[in-house]
Backbone as CSV, one residue per row, in Angstrom:
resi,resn,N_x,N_y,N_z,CA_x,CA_y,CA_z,C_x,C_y,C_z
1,UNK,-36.934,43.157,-10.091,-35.715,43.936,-9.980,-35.336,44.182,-8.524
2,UNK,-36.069,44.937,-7.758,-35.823,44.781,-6.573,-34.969,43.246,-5.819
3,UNK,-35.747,42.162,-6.166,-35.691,40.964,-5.808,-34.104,40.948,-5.871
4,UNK,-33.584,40.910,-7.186,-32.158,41.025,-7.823,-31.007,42.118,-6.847
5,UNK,-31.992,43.126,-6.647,-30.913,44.077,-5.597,-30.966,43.602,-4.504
6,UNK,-31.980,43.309,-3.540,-31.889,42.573,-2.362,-30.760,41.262,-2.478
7,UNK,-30.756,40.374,-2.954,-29.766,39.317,-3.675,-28.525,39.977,-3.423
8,UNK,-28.033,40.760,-4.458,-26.830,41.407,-4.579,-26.388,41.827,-3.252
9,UNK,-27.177,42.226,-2.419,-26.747,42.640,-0.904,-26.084,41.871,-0.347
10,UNK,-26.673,40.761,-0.530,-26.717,39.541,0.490,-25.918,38.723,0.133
11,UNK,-25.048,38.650,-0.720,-23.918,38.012,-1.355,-23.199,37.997,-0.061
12,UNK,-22.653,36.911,0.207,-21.870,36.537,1.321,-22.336,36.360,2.247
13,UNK,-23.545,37.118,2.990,-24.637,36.515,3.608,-24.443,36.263,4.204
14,UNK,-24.832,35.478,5.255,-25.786,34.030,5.660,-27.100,34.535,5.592
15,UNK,-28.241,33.400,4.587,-29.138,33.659,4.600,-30.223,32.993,6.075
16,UNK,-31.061,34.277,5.934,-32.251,33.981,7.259,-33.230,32.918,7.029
17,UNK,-34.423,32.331,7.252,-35.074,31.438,6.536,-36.156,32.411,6.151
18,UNK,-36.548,31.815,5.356,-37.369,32.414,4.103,-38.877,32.830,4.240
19,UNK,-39.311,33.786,4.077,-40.668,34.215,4.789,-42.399,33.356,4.413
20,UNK,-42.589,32.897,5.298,-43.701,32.062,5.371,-43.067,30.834,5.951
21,UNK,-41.724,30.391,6.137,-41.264,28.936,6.828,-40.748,29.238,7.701
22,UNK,-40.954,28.224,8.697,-40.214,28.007,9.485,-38.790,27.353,9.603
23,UNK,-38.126,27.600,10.552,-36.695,27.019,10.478,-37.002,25.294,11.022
24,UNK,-36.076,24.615,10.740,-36.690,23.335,11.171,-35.853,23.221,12.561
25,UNK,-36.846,22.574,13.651,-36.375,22.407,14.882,-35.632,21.109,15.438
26,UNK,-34.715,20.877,15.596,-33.626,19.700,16.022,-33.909,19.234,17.451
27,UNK,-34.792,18.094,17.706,-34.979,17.771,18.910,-34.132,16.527,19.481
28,UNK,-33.844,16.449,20.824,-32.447,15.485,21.454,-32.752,13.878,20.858
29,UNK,-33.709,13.650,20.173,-33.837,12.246,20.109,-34.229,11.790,17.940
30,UNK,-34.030,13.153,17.999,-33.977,12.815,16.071,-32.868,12.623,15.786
31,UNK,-32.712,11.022,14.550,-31.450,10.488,14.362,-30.951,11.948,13.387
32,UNK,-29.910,11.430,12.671,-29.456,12.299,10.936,-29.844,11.223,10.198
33,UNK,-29.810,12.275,9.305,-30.362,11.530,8.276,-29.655,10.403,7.684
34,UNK,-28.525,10.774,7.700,-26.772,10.139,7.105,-26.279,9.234,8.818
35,UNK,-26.457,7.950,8.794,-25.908,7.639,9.844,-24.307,7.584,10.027
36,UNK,-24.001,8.258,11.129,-22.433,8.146,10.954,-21.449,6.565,11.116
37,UNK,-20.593,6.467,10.264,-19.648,5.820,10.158,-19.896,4.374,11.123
38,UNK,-19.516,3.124,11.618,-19.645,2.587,12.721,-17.892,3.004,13.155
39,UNK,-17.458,2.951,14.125,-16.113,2.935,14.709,-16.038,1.500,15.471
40,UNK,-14.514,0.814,15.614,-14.180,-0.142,16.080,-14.596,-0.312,17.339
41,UNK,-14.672,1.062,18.112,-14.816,0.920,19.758,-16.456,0.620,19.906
42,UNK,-17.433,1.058,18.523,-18.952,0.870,18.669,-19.160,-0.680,18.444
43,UNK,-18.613,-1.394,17.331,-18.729,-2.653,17.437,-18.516,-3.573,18.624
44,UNK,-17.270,-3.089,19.273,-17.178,-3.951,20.286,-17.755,-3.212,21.368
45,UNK,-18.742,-2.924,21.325,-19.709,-2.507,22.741,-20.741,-3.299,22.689
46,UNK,-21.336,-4.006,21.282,-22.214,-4.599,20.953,-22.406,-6.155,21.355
47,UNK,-20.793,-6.721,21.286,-20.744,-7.909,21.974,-19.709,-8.216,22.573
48,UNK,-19.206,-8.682,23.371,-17.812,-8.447,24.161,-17.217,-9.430,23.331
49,UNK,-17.614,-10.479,22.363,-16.057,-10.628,21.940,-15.980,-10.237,20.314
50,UNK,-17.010,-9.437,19.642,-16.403,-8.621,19.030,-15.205,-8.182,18.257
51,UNK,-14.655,-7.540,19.673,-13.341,-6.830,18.669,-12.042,-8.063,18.866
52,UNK,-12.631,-9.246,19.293,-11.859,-9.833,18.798,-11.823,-10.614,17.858
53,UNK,-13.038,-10.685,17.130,-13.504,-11.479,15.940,-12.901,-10.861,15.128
54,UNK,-13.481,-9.533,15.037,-13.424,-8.571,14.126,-12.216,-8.574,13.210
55,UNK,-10.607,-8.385,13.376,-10.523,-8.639,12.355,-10.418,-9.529,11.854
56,UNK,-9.982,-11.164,12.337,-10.040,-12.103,11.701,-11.081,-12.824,10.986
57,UNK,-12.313,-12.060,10.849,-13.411,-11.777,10.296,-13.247,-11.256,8.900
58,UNK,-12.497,-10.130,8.982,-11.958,-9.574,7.973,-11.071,-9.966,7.192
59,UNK,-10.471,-11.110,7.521,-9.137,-11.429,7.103,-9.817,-12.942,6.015
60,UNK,-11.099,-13.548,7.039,-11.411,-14.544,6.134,-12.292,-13.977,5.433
61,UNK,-12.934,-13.251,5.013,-13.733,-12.646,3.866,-13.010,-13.156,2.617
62,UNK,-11.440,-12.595,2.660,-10.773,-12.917,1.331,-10.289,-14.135,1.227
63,UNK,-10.174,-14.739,-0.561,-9.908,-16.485,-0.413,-8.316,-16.806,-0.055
64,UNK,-7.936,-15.066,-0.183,-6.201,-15.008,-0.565,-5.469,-15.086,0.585
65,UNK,-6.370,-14.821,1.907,-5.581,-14.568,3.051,-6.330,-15.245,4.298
66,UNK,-5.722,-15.629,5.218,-5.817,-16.755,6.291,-6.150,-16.150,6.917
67,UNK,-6.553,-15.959,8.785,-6.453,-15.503,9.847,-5.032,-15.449,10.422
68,UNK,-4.671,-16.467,10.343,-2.765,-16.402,10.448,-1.994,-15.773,9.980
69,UNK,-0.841,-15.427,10.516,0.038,-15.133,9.048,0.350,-15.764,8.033
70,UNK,0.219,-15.323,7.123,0.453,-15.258,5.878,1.536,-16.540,5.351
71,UNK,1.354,-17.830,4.638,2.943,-18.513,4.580,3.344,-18.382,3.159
72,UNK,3.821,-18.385,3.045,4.686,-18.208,1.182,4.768,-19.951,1.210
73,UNK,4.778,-20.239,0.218,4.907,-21.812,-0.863,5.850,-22.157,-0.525
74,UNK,6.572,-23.383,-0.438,8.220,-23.766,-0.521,8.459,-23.274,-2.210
75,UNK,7.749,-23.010,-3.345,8.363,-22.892,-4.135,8.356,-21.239,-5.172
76,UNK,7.846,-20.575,-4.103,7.795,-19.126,-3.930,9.499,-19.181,-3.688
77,UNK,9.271,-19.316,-2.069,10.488,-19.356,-1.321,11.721,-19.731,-2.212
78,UNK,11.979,-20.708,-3.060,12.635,-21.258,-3.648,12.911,-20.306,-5.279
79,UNK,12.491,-19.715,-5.489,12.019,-18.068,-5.997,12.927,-17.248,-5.816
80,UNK,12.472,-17.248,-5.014,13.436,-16.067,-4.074,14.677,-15.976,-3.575
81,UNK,15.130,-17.192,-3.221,16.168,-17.691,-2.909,17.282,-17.523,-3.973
82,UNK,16.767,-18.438,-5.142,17.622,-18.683,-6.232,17.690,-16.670,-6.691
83,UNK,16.859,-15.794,-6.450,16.970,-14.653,-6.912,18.278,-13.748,-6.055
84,UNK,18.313,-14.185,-4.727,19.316,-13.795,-3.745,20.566,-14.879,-3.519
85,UNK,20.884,-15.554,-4.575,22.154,-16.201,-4.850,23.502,-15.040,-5.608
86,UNK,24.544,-15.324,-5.106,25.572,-13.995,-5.536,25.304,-12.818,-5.397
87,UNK,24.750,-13.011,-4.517,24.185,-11.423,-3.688,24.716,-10.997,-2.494
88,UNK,25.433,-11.420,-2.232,26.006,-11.361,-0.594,26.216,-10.576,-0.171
89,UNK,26.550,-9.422,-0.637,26.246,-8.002,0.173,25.090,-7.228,0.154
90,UNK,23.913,-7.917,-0.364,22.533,-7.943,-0.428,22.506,-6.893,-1.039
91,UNK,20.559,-6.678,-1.813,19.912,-6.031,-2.513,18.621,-5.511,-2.259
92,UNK,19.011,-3.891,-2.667,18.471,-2.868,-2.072,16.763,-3.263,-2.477
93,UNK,15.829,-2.952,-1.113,14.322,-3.438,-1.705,14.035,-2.791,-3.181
94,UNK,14.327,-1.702,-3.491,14.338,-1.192,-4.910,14.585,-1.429,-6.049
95,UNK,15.746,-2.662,-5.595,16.100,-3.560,-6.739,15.714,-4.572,-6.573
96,UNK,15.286,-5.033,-5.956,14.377,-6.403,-5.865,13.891,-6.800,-7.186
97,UNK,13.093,-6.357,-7.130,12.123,-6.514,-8.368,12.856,-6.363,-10.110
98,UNK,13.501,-5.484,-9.950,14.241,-5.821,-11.020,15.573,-6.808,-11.239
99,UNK,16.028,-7.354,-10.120,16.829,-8.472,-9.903,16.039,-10.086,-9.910
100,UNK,14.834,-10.092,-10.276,13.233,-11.607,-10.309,13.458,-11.296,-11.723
101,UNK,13.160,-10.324,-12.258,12.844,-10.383,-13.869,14.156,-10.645,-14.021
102,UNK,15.579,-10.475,-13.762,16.497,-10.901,-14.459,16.560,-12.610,-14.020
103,UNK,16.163,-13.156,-13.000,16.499,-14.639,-13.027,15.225,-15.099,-13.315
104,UNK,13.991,-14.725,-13.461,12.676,-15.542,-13.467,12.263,-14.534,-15.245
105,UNK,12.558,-13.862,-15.933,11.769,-13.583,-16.801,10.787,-12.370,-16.548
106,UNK,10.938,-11.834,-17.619,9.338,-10.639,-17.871,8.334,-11.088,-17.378
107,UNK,8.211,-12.632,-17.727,6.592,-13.029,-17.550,6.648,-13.182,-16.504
108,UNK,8.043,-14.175,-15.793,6.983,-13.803,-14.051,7.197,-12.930,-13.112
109,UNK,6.734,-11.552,-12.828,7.005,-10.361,-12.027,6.826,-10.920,-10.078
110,UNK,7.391,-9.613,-9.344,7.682,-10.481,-8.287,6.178,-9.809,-7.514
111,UNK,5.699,-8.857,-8.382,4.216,-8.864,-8.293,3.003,-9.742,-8.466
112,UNK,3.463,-10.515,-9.368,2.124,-11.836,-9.453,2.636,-12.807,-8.026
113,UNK,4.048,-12.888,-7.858,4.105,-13.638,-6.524,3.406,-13.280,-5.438
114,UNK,3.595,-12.164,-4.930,3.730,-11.554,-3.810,1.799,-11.308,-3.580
115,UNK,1.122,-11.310,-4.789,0.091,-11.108,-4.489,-0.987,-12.375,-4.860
116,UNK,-0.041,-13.233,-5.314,-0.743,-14.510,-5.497,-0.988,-15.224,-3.651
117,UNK,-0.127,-14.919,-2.940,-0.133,-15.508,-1.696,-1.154,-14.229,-0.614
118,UNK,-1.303,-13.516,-1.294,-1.981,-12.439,-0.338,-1.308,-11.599,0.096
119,UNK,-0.408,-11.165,-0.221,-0.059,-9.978,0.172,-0.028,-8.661,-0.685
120,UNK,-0.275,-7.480,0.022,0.060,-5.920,-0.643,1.185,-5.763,-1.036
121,UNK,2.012,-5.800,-0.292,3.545,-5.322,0.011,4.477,-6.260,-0.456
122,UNK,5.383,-6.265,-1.713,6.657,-6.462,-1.535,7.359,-7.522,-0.457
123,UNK,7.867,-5.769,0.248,8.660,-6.510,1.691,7.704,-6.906,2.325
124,UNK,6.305,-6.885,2.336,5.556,-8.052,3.395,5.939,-9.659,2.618
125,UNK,6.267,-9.151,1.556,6.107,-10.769,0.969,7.344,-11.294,1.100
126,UNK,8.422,-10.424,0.854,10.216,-10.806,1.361,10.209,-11.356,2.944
127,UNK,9.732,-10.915,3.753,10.068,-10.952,5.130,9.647,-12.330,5.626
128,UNK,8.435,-12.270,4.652,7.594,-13.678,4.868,8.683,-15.143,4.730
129,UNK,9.686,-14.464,4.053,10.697,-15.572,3.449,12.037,-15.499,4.788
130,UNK,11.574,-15.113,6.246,12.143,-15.334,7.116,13.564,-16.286,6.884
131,UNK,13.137,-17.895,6.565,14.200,-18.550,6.265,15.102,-18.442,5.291
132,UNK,14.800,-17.813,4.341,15.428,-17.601,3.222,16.376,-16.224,3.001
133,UNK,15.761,-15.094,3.454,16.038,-14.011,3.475,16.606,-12.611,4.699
134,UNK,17.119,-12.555,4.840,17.512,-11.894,6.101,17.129,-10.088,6.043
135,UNK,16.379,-9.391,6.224,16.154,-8.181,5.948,16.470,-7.226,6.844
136,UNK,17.050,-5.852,6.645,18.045,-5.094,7.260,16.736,-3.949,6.771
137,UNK,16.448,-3.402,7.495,15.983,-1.928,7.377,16.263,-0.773,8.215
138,UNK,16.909,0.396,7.009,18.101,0.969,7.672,17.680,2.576,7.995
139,UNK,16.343,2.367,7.706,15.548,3.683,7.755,15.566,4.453,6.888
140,UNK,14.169,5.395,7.144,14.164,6.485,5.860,13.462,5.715,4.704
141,UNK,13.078,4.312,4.761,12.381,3.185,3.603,13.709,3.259,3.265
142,UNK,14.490,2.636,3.263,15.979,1.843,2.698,15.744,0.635,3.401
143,UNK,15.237,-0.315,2.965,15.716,-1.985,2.973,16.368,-2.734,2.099
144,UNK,17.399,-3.586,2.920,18.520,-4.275,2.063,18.319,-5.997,2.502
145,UNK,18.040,-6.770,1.527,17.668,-8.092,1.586,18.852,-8.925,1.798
146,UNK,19.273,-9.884,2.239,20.348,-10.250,2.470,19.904,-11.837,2.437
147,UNK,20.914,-12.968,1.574,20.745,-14.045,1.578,21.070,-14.751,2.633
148,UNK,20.271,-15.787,3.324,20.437,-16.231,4.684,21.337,-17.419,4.791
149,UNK,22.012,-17.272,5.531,23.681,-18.147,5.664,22.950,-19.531,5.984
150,UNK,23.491,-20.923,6.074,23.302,-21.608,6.967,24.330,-22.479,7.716
């Protein structure tokens, strides 16, 4: 009982260490236990060319994506194109995607494209279509796709 009232005191606490132990002592050359994180600037201290491997290191890990940029198919491109025909005052990135399912079908979304070539993004995958597509971003995330003249 006592034990229980002492307790109740001490609610909020900070407790002292506990009688018969000692506190444990932290000396300048003991790691943690949990090693922290590596950071970009620690890798490249390790070998000077490093941080320049590094990410294209990263980039070939995956089968989906190059060290280069990224190229879309001629028949991606050709996709896309035919999707930005009678569009001439172009279409808002928002409608994108629902302007593919109206010329390509349910089944093919402009998501299986865009990530069949490696990309996250949408407009990473529109922009990619440089020749094809002309892109206006007007801020605030408002992009307007525009079919490219020739």
């Amino acid at each position: 009982e006592e034990e229980e009232e002492e307790e109740e005191e001490l609610v909020g606490k900070k407790r002292g260490t506990p009688a018969g132990k000692q506190a444990p002592q932290q000396s300048a050359g003991k790691q943690q236990k949990t090693p922290a994180k590596p950071t970009p600037t620690s890798a490249a201290k390790s070998t000077p060319s490093a941080a320049k491997t590094t990410p294209t290191s990263a980039a070939k890990s995956s089968p989906m994506t190059s060290p280069r940029a990224r190229e879309v198919p001629a028949d991606l491109k050709a996709k896309v194109k035919k999707v930005m025909v009678g569009h001439a005052t172009g279409i808002k990135g928002s409608d994108f995607p629902r302007e593919w399912e109206k010329v390509h079908g349910k089944a093919s979304t402009i998501k299986d494209a865009f990530t069949k070539c490696g990309f996250k993004k949408m407009s990473e995958f529109v922009k990619a279509c440089d020749d094809v597509v002309r892109v206006e971003e007007k801020g605030g995330g408002n992009i307007t796709y525009f079919p490219k003249g020739k």
